[in-house]
C-alpha positions as CSV (number, residue, x, y, z in Angstrom):
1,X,-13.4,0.1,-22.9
2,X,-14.6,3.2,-21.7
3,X,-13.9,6.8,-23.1
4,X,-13.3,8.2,-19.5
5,X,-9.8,10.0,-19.3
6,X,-7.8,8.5,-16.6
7,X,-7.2,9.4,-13.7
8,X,-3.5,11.4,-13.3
9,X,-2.1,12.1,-10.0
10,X,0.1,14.6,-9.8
11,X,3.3,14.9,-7.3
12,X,3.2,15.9,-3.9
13,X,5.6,18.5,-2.0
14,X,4.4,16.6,1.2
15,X,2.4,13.5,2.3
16,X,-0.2,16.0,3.9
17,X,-0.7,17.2,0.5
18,X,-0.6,13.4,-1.0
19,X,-3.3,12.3,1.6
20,X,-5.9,15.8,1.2
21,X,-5.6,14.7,-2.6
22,X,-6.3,11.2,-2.4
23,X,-9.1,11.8,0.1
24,X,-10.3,14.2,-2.3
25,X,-10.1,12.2,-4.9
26,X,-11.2,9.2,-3.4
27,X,-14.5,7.8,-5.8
28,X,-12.2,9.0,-8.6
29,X,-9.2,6.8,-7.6
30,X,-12.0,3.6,-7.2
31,X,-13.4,3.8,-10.3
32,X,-10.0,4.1,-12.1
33,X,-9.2,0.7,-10.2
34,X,-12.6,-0.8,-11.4
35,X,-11.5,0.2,-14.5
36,X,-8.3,-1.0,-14.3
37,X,-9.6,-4.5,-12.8
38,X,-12.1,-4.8,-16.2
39,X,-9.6,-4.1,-18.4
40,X,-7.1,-6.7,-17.0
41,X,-4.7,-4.0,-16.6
42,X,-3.9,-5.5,-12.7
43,X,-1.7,-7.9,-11.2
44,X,-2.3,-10.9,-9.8
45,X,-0.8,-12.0,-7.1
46,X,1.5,-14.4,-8.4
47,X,2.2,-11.6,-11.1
48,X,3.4,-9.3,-8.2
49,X,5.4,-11.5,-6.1
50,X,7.3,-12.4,-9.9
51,X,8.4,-8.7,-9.7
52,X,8.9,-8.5,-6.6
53,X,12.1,-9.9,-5.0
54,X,11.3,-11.1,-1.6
55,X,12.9,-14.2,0.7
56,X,11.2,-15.6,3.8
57,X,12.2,-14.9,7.2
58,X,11.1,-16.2,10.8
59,X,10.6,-12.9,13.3
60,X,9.0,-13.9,17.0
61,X,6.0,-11.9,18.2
62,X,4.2,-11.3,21.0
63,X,1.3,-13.5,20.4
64,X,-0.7,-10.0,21.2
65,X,0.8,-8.2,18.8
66,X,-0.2,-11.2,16.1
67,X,-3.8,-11.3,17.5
68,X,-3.9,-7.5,17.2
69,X,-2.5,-7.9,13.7
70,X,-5.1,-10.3,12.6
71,X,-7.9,-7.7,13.6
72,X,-7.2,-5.3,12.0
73,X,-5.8,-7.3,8.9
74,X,-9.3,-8.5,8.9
75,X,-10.8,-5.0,8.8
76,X,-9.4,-4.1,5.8
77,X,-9.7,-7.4,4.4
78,X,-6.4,-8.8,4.0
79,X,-3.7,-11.3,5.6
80,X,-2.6,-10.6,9.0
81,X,1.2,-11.4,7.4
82,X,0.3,-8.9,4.7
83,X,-0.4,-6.6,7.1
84,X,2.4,-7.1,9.0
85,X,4.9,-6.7,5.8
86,X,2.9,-3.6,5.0
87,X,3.4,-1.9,8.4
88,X,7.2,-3.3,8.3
89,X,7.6,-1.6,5.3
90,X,5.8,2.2,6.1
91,X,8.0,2.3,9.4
92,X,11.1,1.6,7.2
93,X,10.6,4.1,4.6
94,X,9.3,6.2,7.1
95,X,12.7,5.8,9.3
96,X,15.1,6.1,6.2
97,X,13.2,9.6,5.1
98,X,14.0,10.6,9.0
99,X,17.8,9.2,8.8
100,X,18.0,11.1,5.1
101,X,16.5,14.8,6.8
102,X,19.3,14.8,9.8
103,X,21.9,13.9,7.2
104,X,21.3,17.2,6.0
């Protein structure tokens, strides 16, 4: 183990704020997940999904919109259904902070 201090993040008052920080902070943040990866302080997958209630579904897409998916999945290095569930789940979140704002 190391003797660095680890890395704390603090909380944001706006996702502007969230995203300067991390960009800041940005070799900070990939050395704490070296770290964290040499210390066996991650999940694995099989781990995750364990925590992680989930249930399949079958969704038709434009095959365009799969092919497009699959690019840029492969950009960043992961699944194209990964990607897929990740952008599912930003526009989600995303819609429910809207829907929470004009209930105000």
């Amino acid at each position: 183990m190391t003797n660095t201090k680890p890395l704390i993040i603090p909380s944001f008052k706006s996702e502007d704020e969230e995203a300067n920080w991390l960009d800041r902070h940005k070799r900070l943040l990939e050395a704490e997940m070296m770290r964290a990866v040499k210390e066996g302080r991650t999940l694995t997958r099989k781990q995750f999904l364990a925590r992680v209630k989930s249930r399949p579904v079958t969704i038709r897409l434009a095959t365009r919109d799969i092919d497009t998916a699959r690019e840029l999945a492969a950009e960043k290095g992961i699944g194209y259904q990964t990607y897929i569930k990740l952008l599912l789940h930003e526009a989600l979140q995303k819609e429910l902070r809207a829907n929470h704002r004009n209930e105000r």
